[in-house]
C-alpha positions as CSV (number, residue, x, y, z in Angstrom):
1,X,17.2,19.4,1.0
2,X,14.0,20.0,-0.8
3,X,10.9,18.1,1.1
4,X,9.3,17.4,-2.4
5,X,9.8,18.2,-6.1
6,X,6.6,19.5,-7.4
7,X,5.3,20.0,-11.0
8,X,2.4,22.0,-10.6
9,X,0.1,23.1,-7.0
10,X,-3.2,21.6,-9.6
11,X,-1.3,18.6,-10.1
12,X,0.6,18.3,-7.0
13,X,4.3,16.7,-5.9
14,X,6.2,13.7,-8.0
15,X,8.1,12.7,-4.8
16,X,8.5,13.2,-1.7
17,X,11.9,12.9,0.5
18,X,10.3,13.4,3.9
19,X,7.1,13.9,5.5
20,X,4.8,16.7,4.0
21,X,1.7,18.4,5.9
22,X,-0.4,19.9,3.5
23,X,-3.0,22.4,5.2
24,X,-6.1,22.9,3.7
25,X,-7.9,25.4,5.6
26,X,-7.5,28.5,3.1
27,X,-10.3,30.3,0.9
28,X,-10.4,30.5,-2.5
29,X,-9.5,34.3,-2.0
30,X,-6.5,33.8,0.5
31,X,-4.9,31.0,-2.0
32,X,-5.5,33.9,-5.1
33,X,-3.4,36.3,-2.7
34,X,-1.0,34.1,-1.0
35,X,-0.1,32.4,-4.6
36,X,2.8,30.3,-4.5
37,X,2.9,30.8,-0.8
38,X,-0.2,28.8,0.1
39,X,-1.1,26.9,-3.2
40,X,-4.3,25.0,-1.5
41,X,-7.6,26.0,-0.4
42,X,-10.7,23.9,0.3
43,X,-10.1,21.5,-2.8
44,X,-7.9,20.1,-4.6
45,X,-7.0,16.9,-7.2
46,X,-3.2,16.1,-7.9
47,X,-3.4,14.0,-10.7
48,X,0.6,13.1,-10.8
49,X,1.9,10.0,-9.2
50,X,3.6,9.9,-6.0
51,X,6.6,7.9,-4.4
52,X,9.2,7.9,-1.6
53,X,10.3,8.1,1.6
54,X,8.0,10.7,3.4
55,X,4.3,10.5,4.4
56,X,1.8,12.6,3.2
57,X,-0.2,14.6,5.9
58,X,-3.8,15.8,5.4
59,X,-4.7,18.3,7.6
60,X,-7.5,21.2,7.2
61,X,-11.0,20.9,6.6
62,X,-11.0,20.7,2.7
63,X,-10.9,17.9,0.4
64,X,-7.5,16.4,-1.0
65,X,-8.4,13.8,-4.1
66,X,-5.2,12.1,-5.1
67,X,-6.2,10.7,-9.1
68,X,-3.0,8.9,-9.6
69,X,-0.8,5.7,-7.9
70,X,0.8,6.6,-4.7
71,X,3.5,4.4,-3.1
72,X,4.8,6.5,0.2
73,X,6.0,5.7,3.8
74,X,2.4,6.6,5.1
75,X,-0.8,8.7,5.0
76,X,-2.4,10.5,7.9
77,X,-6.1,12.3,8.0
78,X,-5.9,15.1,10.9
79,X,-8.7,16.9,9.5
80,X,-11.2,16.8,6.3
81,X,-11.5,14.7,3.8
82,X,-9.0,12.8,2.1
83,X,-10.2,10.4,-1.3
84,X,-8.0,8.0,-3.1
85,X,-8.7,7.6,-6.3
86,X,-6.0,4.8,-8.1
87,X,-4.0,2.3,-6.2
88,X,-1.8,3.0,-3.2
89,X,1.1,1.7,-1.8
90,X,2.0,2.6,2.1
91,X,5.4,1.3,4.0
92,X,3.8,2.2,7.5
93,X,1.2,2.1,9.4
94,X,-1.5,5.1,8.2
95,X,-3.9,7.1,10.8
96,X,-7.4,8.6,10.3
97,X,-7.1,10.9,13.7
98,X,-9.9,12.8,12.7
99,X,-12.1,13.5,9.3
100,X,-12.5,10.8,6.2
101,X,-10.5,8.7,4.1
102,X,-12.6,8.2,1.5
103,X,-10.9,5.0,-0.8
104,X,-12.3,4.6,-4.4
105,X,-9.6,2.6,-5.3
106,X,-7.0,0.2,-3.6
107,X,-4.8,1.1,-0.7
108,X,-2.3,-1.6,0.1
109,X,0.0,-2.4,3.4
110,X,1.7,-4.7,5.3
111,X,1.1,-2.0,8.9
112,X,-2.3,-1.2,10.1
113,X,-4.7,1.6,8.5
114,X,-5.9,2.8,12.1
115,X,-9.4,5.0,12.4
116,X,-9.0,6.6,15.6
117,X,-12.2,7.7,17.5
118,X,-13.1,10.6,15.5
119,X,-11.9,9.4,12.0
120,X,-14.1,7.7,9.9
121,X,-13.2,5.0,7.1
122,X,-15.6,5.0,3.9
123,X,-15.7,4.1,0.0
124,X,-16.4,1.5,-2.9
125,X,-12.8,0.6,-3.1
126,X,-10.4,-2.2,-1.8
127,X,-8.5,-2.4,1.3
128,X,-5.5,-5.1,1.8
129,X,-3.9,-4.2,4.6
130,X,-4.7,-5.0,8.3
131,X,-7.5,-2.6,9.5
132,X,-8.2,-1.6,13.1
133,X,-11.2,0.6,14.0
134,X,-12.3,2.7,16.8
135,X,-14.3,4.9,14.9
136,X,-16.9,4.6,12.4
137,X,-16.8,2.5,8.8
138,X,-19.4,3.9,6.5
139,X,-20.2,1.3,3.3
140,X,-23.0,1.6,0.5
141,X,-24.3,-1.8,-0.7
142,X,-24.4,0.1,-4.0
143,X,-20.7,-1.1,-5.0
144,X,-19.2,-3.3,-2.0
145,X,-16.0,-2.1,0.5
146,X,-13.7,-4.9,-0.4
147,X,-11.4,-6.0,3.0
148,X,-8.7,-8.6,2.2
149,X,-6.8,-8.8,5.5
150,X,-7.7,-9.0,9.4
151,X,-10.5,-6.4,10.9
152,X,-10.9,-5.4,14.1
153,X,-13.7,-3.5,15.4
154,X,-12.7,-1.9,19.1
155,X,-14.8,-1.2,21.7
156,X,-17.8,1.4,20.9
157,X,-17.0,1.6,17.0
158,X,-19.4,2.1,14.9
159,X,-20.7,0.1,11.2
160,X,-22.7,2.5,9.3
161,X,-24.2,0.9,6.2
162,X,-26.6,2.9,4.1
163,X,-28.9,1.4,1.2
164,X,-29.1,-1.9,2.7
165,X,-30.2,-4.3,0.2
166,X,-29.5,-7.9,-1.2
167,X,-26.3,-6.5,-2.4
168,X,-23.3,-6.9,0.7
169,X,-22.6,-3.8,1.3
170,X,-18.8,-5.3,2.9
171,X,-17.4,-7.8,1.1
172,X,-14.3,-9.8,2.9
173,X,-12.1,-11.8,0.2
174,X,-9.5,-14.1,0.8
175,X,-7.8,-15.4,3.8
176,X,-9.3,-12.3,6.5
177,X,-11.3,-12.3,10.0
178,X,-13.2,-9.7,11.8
179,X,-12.9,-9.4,15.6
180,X,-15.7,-7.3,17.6
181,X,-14.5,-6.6,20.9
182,X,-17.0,-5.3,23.0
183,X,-20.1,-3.5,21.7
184,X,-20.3,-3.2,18.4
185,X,-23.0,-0.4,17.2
186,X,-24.7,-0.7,13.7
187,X,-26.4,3.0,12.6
188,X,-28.4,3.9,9.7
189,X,-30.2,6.5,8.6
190,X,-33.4,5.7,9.8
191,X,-33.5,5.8,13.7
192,X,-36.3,2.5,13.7
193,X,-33.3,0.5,11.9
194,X,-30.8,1.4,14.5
195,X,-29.5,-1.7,16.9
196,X,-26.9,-2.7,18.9
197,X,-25.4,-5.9,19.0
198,X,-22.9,-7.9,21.5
């Protein structure tokens, strides 16, 4: 059976009946060759919404923007950046192995959204869905990270706020927690504003 039905590589898949690893390590001039073969390179923005039962892979070091509702099994970062733009609707539990998920919008689940140690969490957007981090969480008090369900931080993660000002740069709503186990490091970009707290 087909493992998605696609409209166009710009605008990317309407559905997807089982898991999907997209690959993003091409060049501009090996997607121009490869054509239908390999229809992404180091960027791309699928702009159609997105159901069913599969989960949606990132892998590669480019950048995969998805501009439109999702509502999937899962979503996994292996490698580069992945932004969601929208609001997005996950089954499972979703994994940031390694690279960024970047959320702009909402992403919404009843599993855990796990950072492993070399992922990193960042973005303006809103996260409901229980959140469990062993790598680094990056906000911007410019627009707050909005968390509406349980955090936990684990040992030797890492809270990197930039442009600290009056503004929270993490705003928890609702009925949440945060749990620090262990140490705890807050970063910034300045190293006479970096500290370490228990």
């Amino acid at each position: 059976r087909q493992m998605c039905i696609r409209d166009r590589a710009s605008r990317g898949p309407r559905h997807l009946v089982r898991d999907w690893q997209v690959n993003m390590d091409g060049t501009l001039i090996e997607k121009l060759i490869s054509g239908f073969f390999n229809p992404y390179y180091q960027q791309d923005t699928w702009t159609n919404p997105i159901e069913g039962p599969g989960r949606l892979k990132k892998w590669g070091q480019g950048t995969l923007i998805l501009a439109a509702n999702t509502r999937l099994a899962a979503l996994e970062v292996g490698r580069g950046t992945l932004v969601l733009l929208a609001d997005h609707h996950l089954e499972q539990s979703s994994q940031v192995k390694k690279g960024l998920l970047q959320v702009e919008g909402s992403f919404t689940s009843s599993a855990p959204l796990v950072i492993e140690k070399d992922g990193v969490l960042s973005g303006h957007g809103m996260i409901n869905a229980p959140l469990f981090i062993v790598g680094v969480l990056m906000t911007d008090s410019a627009l707050p990270f909005k968390i509406r369900k349980p955090v936990v931080f684990a040992e030797k993660s890492i809270y990197r706020p930039y442009r600290l000002s009056a503004i929270p740069a993490l705003c928890l709503q609702g009925k949440t927690s945060v749990t620090l186990n262990g140490c705890l490091l807050y970063t910034s970009p300045s190293p006479r504003d970096k500290r370490q707290s228990r």
